[in-house]
C-alpha positions as a Markdown table, in Angstrom:
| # | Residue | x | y | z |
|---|---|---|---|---|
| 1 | Unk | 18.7 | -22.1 | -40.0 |
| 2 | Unk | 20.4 | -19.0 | -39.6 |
| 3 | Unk | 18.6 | -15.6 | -38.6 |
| 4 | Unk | 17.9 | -13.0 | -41.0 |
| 5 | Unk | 20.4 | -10.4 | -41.0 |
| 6 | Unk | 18.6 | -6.8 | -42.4 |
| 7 | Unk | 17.7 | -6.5 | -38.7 |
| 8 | Unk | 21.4 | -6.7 | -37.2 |
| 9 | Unk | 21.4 | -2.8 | -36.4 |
| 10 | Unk | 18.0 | -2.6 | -35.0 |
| 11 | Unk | 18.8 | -2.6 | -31.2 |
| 12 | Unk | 15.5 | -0.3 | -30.8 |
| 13 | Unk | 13.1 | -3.5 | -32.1 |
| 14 | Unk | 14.7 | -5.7 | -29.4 |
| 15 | Unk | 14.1 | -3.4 | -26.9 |
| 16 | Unk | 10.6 | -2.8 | -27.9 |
| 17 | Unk | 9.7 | -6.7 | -27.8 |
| 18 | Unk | 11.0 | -7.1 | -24.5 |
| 19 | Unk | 9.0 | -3.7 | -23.2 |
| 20 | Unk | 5.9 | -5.8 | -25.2 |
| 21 | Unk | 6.9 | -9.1 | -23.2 |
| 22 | Unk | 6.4 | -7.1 | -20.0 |
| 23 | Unk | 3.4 | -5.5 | -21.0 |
| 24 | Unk | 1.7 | -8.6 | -21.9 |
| 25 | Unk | 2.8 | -10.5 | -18.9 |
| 26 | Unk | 0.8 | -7.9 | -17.0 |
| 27 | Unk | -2.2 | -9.6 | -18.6 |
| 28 | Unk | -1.5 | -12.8 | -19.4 |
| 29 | Unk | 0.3 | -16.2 | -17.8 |
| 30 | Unk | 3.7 | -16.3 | -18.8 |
| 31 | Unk | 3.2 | -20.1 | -20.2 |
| 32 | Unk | 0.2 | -18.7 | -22.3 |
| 33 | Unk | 2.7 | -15.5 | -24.4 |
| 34 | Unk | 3.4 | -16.7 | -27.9 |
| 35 | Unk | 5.9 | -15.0 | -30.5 |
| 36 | Unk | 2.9 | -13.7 | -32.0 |
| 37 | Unk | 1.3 | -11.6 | -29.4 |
| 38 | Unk | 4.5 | -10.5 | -28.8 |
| 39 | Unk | 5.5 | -9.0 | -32.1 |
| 40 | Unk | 2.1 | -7.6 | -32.4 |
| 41 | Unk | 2.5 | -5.7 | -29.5 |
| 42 | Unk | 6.1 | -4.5 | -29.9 |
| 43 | Unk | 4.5 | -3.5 | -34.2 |
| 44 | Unk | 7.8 | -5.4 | -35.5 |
| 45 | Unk | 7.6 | -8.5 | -38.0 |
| 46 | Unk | 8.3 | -11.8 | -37.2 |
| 47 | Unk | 11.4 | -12.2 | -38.9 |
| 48 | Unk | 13.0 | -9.0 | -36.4 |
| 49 | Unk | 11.6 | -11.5 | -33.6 |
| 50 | Unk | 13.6 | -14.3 | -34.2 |
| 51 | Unk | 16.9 | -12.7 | -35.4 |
| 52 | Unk | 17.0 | -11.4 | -32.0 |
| 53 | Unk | 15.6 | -13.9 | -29.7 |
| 54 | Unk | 15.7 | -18.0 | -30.4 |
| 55 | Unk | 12.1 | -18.2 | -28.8 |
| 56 | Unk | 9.8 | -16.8 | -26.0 |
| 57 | Unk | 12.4 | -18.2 | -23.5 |
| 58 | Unk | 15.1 | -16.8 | -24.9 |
| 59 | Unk | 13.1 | -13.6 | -24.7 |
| 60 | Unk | 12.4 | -14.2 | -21.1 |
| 61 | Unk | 15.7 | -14.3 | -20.0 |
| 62 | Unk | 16.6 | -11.3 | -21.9 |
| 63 | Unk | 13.9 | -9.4 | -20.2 |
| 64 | Unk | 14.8 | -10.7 | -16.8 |
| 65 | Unk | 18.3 | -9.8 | -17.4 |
| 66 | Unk | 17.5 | -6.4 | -19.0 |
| 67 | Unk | 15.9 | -5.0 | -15.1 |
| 68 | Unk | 17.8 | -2.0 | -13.9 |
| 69 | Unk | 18.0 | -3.6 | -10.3 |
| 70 | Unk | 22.1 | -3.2 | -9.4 |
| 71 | Unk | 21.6 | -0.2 | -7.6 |
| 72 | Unk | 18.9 | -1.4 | -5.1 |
| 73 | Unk | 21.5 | -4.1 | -3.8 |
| 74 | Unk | 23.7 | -0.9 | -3.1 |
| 75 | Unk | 21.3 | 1.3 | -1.3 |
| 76 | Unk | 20.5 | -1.8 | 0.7 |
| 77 | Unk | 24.0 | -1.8 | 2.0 |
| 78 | Unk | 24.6 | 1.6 | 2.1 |
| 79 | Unk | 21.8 | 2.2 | 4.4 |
| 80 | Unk | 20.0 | 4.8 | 2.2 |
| 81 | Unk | 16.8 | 3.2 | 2.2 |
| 82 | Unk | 16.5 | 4.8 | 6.0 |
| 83 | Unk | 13.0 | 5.8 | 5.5 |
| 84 | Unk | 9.6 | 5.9 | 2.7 |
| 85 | Unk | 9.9 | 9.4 | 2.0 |
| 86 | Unk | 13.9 | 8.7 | 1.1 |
| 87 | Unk | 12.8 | 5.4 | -1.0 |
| 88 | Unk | 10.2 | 7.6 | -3.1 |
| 89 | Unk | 12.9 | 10.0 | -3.3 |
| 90 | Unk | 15.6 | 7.8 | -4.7 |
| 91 | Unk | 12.9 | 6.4 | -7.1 |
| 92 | Unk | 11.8 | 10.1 | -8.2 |
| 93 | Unk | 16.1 | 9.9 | -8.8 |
| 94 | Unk | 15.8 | 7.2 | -10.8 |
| 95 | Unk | 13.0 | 6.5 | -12.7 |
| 96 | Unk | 14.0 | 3.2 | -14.1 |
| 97 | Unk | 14.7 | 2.0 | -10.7 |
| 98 | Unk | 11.0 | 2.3 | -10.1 |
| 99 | Unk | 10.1 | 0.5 | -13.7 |
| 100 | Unk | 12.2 | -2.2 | -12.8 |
| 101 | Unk | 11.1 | -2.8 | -9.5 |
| 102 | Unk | 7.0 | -2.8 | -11.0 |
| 103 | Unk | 8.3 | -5.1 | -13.7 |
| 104 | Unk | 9.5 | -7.8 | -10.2 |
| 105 | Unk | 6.2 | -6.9 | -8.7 |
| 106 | Unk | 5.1 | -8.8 | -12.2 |
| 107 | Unk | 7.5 | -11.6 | -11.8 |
| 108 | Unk | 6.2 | -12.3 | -8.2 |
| 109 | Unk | 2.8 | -12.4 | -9.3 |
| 110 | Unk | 0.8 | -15.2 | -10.5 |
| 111 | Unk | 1.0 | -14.5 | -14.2 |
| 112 | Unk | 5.1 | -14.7 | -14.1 |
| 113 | Unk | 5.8 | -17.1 | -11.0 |
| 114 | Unk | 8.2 | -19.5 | -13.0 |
| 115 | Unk | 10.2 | -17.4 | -14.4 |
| 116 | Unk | 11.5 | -16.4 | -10.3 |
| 117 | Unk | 14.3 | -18.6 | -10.5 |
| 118 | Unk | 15.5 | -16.6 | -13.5 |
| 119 | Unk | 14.8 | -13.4 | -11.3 |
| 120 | Unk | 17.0 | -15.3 | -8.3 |
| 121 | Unk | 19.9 | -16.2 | -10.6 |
| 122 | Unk | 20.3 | -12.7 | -11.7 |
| 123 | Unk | 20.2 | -11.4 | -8.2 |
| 124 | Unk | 22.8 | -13.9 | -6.9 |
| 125 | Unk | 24.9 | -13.0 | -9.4 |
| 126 | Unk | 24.4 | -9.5 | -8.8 |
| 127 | Unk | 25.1 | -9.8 | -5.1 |
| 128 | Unk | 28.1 | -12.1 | -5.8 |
| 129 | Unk | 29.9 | -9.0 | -8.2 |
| 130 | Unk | 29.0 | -6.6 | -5.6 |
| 131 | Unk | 30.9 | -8.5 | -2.5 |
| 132 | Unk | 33.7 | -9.4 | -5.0 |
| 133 | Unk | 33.0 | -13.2 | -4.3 |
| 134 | Unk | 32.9 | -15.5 | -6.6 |
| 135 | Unk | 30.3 | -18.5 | -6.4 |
| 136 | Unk | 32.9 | -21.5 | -5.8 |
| 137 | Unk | 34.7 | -19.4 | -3.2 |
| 138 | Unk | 31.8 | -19.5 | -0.7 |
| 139 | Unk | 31.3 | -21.9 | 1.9 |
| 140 | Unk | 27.8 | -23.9 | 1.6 |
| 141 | Unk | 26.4 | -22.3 | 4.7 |
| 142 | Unk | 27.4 | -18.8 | 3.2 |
| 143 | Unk | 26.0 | -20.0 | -0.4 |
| 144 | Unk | 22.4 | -20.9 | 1.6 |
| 145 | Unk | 22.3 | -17.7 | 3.6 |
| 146 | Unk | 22.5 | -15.6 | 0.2 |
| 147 | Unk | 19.7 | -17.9 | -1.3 |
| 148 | Unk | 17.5 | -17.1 | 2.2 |
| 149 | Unk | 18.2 | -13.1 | 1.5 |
| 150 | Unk | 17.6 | -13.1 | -1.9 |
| 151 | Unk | 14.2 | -15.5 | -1.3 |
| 152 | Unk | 13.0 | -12.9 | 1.7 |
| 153 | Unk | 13.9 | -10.0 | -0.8 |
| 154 | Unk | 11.2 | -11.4 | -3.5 |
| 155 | Unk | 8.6 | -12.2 | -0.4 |
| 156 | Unk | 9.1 | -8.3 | 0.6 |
| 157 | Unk | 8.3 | -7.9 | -3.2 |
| 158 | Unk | 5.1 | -10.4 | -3.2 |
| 159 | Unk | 3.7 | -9.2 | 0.1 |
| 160 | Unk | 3.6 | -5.8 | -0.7 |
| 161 | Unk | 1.9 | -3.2 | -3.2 |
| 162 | Unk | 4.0 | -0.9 | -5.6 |
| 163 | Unk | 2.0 | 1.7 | -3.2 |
| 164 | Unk | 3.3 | 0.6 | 0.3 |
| 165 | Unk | 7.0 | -1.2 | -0.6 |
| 166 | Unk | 8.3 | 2.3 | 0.2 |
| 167 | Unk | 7.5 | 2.6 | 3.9 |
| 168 | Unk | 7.4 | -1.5 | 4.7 |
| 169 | Unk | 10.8 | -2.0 | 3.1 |
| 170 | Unk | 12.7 | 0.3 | 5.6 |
| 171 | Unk | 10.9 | -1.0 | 8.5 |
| 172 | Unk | 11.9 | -4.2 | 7.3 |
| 173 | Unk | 15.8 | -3.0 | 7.3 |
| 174 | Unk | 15.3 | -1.4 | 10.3 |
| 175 | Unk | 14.1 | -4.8 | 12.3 |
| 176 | Unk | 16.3 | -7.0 | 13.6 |
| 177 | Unk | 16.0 | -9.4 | 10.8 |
| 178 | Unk | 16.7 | -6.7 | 8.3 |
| 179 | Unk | 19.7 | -5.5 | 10.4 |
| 180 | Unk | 21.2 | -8.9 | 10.7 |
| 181 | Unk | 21.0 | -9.9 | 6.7 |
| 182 | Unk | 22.3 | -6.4 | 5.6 |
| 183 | Unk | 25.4 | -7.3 | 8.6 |
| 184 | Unk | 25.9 | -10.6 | 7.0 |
| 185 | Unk | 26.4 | -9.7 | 4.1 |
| 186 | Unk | 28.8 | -6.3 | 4.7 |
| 187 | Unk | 30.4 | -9.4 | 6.4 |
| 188 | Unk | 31.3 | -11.5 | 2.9 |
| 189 | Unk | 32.3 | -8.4 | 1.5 |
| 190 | Unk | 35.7 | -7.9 | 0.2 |
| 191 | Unk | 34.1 | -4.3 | -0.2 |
| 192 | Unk | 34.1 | -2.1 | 2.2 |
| 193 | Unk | 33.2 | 1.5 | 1.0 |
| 194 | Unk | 29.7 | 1.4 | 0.1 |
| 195 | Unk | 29.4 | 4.6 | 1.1 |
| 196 | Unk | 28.4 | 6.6 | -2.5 |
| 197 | Unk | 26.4 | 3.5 | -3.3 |
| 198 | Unk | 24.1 | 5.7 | -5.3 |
| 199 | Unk | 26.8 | 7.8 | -7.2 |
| 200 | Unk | 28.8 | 4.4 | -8.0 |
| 201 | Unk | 25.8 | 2.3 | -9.4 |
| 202 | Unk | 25.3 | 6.3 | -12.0 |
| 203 | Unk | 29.3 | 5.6 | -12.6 |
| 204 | Unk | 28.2 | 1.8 | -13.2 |
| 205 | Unk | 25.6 | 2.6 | -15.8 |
| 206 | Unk | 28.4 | 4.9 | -17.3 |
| 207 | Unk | 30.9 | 2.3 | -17.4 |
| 208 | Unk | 33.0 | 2.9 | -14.5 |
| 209 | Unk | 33.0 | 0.5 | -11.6 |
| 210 | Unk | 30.3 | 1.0 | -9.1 |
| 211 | Unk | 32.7 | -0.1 | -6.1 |
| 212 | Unk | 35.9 | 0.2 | -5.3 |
| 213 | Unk | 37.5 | -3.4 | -4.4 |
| 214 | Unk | 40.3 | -3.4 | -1.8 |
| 215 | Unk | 42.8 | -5.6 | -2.1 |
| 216 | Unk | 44.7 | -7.6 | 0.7 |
């Protein structure tokens, strides 16, 4: 059956039932959202639901992919995040840097736990565009270590509060196992200037590239 089609212009109702998505997963288990709740709490009809998602899943994935989270991989590499009063200020920067990063804290927790390795694929590929590798180009010991840094990434996420991530996360970079992940991966890069990380992922969002590849 094919989808309504009064509602093809309405990209503000899709963005309102993935906001609603995230506001009810806050409260309830992802496995227990229905359509319903969801369109009540966005104020849209059902018919604007399902001309814009196929089901709850499909709505998932759209809010998982949706997260403004490009730029954290580039402050990571950069070495901006050198300290908790220059992580609050890079949030203060960028407020939907900090939405996103609450919206994880959701993910990790118990009410969104399956959809992580939605969150994981969308970080690897993420991490893949920004070293200018593709997947099938990696060796499987290169492919694993990504999947360990992306997996200690969401533990930094599940073992910390919104309140305290600023000031454990640089620690974290600034320990030896921090040092030696960020090393690793500058050392996959077919980058090399990630040096205005934070004024390339702006550029990004604008539509320019956020790094500039160098070729061989």
């Amino acid at each position: 059956m094919g989808r309504p089609r009064y509602a093809a212009n309405d990209v503000r109702a899709r963005q309102k039932l993935i906001n609603a998505f995230w506001r009810i997963l806050e409260q309830v288990p992802y496995e227990q959202i229905t359509a319903r709740q969801i369109v009540a709490a966005a104020n849209v009809n059902k018919n604007t639901f399902y001309y814009h998602f196929t089901n709850t899943e499909d709505l998932a994935a759209a809010a998982v992919q949706s997260l403004m989270i490009r730029r954290v991989p580039l402050l990571l590499l950069s070495g901006e995040m050198s300290s908790g009063e220059r992580v609050r200020e890079l949030l203060a920067e960028d407020p939907e840097m900090g939405v996103s990063l609450h919206r994880i804290h959701t993910l990790n927790a118990s009410n969104g736990t399956s959809l992580l390795p939605l969150l994981e694929k969308e970080f690897m590929g993420i991490w893949l565009d920004l070293l200018g590798l593709e997947r099938d180009e990696l060796l499987p010991e290169d492919l694993a270590a990504l999947h360990f840094i992306i997996g200690g990434v969401l533990t930094l996420h599940r073992v910390t509060t919104l309140e305290n991530a600023p000031d454990v996360l640089p620690r974290f970079m600034a320990a030896p196992l921090g040092q030696a992940c960020v090393a690793y991966l500058r050392s996959l890069a077919k980058t090399r200037d990630l040096s205005d990380a934070a004024d390339g992922s702006r550029a990004r969002r604008a539509g320019t590239p956020a790094v500039h590849r160098r070729t061989a």
